[in-house]
PDB file of N, CA, C and O in Angstrom:
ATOM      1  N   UNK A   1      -9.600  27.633  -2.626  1.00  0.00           N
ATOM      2  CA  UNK A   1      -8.756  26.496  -2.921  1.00  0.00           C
ATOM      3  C   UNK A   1      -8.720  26.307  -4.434  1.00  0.00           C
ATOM      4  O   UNK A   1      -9.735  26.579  -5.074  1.00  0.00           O
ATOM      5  N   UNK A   2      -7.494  25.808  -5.127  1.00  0.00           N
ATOM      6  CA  UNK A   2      -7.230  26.119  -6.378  1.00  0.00           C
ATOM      7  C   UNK A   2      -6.896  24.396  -7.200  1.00  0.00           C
ATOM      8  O   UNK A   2      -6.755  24.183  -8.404  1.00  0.00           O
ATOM      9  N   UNK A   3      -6.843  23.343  -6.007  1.00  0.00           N
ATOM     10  CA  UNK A   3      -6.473  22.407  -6.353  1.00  0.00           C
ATOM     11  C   UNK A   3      -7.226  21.138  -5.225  1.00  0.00           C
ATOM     12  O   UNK A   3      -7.760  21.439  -4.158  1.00  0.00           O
ATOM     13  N   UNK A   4      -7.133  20.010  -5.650  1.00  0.00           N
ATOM     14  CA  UNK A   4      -7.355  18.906  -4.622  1.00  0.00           C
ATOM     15  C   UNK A   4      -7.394  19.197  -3.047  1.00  0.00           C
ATOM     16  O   UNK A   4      -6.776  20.132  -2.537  1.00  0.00           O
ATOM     17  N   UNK A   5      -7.964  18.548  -2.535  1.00  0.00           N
ATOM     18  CA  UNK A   5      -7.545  19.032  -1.087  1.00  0.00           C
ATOM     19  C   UNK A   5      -6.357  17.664  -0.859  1.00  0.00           C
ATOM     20  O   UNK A   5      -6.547  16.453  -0.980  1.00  0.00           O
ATOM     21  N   UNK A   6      -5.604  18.124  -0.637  1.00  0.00           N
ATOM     22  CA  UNK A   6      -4.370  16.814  -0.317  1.00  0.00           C
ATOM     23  C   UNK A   6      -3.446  17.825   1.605  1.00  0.00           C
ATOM     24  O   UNK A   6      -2.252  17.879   1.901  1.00  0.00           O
ATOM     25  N   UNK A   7      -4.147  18.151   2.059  1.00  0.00           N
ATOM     26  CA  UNK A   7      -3.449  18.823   3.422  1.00  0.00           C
ATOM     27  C   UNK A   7      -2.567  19.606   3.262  1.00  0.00           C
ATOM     28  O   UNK A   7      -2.592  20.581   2.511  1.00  0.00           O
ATOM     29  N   UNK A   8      -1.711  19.262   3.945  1.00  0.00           N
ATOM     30  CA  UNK A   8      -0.575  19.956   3.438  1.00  0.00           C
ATOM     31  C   UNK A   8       0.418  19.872   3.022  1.00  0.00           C
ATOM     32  O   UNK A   8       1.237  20.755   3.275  1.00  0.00           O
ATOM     33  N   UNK A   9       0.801  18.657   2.122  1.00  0.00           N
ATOM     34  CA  UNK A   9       1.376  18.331   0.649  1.00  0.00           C
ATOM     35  C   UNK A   9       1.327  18.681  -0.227  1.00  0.00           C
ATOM     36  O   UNK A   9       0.197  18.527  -0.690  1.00  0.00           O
ATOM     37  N   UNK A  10       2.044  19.195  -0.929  1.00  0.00           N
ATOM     38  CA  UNK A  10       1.963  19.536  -1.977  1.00  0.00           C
ATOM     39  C   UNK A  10       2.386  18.634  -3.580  1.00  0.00           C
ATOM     40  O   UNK A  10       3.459  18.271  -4.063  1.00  0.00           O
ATOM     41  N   UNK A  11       0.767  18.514  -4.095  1.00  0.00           N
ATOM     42  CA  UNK A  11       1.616  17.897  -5.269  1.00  0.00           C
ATOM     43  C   UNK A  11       2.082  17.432  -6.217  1.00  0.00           C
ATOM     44  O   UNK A  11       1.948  16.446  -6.941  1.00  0.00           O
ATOM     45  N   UNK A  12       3.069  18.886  -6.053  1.00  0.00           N
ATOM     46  CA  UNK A  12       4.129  18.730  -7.150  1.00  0.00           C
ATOM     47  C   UNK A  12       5.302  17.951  -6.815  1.00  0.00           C
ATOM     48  O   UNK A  12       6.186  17.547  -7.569  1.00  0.00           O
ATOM     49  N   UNK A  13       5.090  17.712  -4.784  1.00  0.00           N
ATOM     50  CA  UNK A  13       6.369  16.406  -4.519  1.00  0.00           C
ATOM     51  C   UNK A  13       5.106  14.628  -4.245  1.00  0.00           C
ATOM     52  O   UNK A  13       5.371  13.429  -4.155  1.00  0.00           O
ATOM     53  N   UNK A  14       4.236  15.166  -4.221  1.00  0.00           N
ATOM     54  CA  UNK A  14       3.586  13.797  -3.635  1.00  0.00           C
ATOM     55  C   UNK A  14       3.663  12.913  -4.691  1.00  0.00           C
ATOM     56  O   UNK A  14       4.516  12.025  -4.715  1.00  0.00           O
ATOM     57  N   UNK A  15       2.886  13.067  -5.525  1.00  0.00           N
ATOM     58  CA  UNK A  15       2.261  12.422  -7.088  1.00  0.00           C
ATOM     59  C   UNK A  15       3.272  11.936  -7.458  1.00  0.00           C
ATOM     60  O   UNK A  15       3.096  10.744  -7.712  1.00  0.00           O
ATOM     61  N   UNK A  16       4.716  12.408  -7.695  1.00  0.00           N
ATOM     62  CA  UNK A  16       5.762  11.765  -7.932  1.00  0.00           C
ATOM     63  C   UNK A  16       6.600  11.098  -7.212  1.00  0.00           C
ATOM     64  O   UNK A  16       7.554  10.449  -7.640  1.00  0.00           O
ATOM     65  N   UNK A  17       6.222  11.256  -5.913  1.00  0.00           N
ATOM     66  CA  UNK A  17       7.041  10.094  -4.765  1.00  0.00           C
ATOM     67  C   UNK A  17       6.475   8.886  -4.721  1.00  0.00           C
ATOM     68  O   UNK A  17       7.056   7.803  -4.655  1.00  0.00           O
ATOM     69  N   UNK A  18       4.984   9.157  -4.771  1.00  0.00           N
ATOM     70  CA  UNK A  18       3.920   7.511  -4.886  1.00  0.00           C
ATOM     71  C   UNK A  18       4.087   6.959  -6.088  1.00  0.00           C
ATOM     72  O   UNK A  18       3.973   5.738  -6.191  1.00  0.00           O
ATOM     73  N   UNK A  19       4.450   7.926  -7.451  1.00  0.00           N
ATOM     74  CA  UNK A  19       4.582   6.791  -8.497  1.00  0.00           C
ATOM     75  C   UNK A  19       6.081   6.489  -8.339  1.00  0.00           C
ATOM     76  O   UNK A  19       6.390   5.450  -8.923  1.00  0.00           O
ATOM     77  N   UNK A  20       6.906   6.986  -7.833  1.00  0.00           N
ATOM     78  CA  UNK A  20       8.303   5.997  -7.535  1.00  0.00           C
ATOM     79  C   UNK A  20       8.028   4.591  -6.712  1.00  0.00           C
ATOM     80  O   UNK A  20       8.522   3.470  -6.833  1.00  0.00           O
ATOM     81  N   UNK A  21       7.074   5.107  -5.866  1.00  0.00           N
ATOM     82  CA  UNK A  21       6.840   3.746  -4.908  1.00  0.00           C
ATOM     83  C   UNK A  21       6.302   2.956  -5.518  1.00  0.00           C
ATOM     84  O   UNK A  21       6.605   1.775  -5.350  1.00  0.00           O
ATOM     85  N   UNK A  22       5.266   3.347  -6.486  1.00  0.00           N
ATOM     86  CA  UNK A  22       4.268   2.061  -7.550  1.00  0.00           C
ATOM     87  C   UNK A  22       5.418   1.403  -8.107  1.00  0.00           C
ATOM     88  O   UNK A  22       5.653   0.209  -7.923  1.00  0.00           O
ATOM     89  N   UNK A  23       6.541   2.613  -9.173  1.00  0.00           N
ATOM     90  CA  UNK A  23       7.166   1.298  -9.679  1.00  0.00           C
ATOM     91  C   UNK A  23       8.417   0.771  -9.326  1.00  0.00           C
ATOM     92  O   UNK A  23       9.119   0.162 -10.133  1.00  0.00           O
ATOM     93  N   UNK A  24       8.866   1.063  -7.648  1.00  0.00           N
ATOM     94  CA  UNK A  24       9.618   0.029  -7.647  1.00  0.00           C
ATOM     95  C   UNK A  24       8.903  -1.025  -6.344  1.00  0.00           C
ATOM     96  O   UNK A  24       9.500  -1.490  -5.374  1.00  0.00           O
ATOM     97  N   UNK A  25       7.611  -1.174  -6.675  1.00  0.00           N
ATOM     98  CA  UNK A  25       6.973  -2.426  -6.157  1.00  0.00           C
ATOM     99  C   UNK A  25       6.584  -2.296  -4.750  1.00  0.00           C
ATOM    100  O   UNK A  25       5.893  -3.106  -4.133  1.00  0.00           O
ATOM    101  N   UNK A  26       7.172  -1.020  -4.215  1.00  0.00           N
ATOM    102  CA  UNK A  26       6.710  -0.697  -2.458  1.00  0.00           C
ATOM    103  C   UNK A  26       5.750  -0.774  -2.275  1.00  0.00           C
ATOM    104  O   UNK A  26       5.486  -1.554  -1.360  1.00  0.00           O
ATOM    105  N   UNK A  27       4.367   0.036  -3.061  1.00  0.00           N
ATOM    106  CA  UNK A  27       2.985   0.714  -3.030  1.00  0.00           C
ATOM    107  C   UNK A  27       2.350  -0.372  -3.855  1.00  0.00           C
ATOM    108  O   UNK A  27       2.144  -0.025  -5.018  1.00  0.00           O
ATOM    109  N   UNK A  28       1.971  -1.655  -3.534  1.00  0.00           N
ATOM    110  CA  UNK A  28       1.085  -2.584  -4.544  1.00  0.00           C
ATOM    111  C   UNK A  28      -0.193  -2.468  -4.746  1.00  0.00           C
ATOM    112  O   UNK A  28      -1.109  -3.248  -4.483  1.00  0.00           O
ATOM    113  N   UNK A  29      -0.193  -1.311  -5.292  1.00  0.00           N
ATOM    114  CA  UNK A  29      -2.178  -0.675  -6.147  1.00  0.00           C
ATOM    115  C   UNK A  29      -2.892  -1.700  -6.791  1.00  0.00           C
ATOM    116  O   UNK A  29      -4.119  -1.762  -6.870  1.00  0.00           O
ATOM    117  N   UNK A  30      -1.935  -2.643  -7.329  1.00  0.00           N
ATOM    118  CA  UNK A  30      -2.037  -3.684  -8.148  1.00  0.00           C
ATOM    119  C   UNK A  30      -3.173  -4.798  -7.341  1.00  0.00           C
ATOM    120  O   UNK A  30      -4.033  -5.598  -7.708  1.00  0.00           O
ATOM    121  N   UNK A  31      -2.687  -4.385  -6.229  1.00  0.00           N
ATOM    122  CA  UNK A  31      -3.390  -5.796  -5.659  1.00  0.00           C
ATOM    123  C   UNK A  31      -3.483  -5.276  -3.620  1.00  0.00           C
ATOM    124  O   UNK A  31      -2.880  -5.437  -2.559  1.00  0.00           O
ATOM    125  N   UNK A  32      -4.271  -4.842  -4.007  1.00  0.00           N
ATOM    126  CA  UNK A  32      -4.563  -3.857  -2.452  1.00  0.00           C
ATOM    127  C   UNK A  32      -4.923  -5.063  -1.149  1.00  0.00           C
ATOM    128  O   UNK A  32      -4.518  -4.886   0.000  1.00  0.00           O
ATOM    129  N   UNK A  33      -5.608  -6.078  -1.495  1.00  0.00           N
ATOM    130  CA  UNK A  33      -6.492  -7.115  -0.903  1.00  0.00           C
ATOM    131  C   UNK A  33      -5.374  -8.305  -1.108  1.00  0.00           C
ATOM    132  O   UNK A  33      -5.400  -8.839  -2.217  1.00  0.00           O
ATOM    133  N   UNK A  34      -4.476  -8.744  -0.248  1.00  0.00           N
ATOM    134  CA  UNK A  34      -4.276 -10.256  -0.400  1.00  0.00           C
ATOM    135  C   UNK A  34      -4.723 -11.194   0.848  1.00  0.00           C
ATOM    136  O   UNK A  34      -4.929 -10.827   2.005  1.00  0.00           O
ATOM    137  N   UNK A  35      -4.834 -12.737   0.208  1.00  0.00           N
ATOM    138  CA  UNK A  35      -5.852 -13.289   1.121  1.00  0.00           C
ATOM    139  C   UNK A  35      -5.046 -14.199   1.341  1.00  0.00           C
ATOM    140  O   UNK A  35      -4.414 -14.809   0.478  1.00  0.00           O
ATOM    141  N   UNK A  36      -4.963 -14.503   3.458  1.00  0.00           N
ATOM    142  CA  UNK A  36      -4.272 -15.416   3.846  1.00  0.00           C
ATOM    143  C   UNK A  36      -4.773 -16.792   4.406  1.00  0.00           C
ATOM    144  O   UNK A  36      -5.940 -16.511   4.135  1.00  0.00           O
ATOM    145  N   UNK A  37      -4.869 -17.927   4.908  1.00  0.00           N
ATOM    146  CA  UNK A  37      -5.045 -18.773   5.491  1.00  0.00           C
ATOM    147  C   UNK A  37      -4.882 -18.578   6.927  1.00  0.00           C
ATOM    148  O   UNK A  37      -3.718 -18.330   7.241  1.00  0.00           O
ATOM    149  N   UNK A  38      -5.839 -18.624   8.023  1.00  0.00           N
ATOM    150  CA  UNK A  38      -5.478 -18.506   9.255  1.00  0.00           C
ATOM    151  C   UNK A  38      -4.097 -18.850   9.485  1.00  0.00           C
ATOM    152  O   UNK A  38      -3.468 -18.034  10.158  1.00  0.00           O
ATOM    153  N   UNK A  39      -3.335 -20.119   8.983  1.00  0.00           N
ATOM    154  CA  UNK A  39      -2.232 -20.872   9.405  1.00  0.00           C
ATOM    155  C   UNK A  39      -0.918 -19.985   8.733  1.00  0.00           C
ATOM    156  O   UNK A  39       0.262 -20.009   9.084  1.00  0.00           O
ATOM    157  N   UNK A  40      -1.405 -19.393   7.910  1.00  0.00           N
ATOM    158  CA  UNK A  40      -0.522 -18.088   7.640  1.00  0.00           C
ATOM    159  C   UNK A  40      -0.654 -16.942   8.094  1.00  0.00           C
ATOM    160  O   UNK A  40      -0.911 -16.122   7.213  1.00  0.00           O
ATOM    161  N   UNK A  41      -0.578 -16.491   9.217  1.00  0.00           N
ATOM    162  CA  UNK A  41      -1.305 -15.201  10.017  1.00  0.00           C
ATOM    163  C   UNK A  41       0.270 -14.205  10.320  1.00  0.00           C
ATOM    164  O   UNK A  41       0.506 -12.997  10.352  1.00  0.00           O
ATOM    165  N   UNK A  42       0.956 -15.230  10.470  1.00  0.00           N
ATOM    166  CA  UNK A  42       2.303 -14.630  10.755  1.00  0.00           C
ATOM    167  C   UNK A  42       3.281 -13.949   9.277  1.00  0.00           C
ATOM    168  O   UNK A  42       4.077 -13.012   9.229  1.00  0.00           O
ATOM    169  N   UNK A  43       2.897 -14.686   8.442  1.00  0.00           N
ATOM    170  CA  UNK A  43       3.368 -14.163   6.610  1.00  0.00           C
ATOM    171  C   UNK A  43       2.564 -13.168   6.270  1.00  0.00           C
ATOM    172  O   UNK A  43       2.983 -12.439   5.372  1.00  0.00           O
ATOM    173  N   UNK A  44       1.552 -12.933   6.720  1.00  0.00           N
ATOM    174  CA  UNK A  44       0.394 -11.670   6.419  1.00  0.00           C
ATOM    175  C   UNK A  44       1.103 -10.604   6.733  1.00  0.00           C
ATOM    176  O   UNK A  44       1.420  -9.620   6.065  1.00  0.00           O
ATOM    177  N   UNK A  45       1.425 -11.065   8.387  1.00  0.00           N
ATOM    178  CA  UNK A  45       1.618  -9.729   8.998  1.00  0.00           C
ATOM    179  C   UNK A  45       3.048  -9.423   8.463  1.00  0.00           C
ATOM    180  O   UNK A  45       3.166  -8.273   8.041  1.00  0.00           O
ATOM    181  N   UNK A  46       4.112 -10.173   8.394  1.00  0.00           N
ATOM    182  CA  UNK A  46       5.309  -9.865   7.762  1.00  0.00           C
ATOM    183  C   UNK A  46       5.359  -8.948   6.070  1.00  0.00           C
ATOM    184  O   UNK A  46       5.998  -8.022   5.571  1.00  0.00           O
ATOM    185  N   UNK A  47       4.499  -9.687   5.757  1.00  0.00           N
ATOM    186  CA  UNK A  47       3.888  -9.484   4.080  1.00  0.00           C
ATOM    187  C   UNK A  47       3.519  -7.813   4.095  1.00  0.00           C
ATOM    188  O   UNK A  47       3.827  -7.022   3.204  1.00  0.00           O
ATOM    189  N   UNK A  48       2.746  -7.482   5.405  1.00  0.00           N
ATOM    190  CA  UNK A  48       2.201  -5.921   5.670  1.00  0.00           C
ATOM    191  C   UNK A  48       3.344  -4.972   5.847  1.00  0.00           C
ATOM    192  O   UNK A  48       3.389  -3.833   5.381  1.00  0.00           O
ATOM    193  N   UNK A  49       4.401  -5.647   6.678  1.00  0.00           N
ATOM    194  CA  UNK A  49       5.058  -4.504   7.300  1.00  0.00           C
ATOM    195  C   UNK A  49       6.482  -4.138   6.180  1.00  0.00           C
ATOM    196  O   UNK A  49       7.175  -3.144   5.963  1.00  0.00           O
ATOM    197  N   UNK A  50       6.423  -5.599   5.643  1.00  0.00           N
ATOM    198  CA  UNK A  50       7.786  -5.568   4.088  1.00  0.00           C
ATOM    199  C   UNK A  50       6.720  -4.667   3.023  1.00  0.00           C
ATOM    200  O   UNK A  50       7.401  -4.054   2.200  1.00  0.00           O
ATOM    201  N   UNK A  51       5.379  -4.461   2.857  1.00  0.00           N
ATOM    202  CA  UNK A  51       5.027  -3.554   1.948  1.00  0.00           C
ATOM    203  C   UNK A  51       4.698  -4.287   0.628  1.00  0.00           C
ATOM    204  O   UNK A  51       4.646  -3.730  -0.469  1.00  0.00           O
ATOM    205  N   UNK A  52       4.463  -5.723   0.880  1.00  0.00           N
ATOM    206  CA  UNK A  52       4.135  -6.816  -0.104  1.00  0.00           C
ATOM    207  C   UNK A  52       2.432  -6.743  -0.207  1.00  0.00           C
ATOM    208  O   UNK A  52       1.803  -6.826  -1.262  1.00  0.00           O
ATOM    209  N   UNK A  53       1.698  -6.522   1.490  1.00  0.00           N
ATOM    210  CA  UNK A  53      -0.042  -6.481   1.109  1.00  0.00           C
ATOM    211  C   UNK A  53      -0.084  -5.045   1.570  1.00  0.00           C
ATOM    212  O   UNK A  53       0.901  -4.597   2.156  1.00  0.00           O
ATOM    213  N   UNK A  54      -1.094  -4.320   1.364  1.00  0.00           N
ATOM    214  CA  UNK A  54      -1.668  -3.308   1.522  1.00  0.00           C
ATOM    215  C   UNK A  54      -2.627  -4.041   2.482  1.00  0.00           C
ATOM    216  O   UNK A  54      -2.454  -3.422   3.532  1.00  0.00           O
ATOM    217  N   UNK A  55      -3.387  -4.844   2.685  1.00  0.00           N
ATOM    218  CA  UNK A  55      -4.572  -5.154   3.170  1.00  0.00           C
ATOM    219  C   UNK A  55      -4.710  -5.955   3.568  1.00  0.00           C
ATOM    220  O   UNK A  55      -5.915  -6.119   3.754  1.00  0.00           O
ATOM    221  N   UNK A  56      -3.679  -7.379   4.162  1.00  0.00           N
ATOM    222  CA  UNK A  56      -3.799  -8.292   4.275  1.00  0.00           C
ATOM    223  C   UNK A  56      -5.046  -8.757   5.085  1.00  0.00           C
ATOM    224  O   UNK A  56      -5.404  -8.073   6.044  1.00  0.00           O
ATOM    225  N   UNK A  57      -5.917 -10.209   4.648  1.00  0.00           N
ATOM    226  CA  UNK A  57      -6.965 -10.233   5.057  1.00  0.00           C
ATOM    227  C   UNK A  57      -6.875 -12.124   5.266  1.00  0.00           C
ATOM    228  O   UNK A  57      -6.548 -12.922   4.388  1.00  0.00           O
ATOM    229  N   UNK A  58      -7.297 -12.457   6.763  1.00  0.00           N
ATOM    230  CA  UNK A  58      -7.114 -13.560   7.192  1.00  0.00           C
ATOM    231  C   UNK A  58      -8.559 -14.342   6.966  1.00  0.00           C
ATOM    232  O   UNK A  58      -9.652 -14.205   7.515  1.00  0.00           O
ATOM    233  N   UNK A  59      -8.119 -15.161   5.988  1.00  0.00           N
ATOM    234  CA  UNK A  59      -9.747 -16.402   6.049  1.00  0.00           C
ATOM    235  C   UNK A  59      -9.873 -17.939   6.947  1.00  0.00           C
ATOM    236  O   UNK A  59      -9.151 -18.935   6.933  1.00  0.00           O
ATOM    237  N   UNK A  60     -10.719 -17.719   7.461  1.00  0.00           N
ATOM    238  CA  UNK A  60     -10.337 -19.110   8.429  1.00  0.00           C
ATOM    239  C   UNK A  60     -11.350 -20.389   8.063  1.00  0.00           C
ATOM    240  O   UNK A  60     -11.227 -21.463   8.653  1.00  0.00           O
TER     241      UNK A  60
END
């Protein structure tokens, strides 16, 4: 093996598809962990699937 183990991607297309996603705000590296209020459980999960949390995490 001559490089990363990344499967079977290659990349010379990956590395540059994820930093398209960093900067137009899809991929938020920035902030991997956002923290919800039980009474917000339903904006979390919306928040996850629009690509706003990476991680959404419910505090009660």
């Amino acid at each position: 093996m001559t490089g990363p183990p990344l499967g079977d991607a290659g990349t010379r297309a990956v590395i540059p598809a994820l930093v398209q996603l960093v900067r137009s705000g899809r991929l938020p590296v920035g902030r991997p962990i956002s923290h919800y209020p039980f009474d917000d459980i339903d904006r979390a999960a919306q928040d996850m699937v629009a690509g706003k949390a990476i991680e959404p995490v419910i505090t009660f």
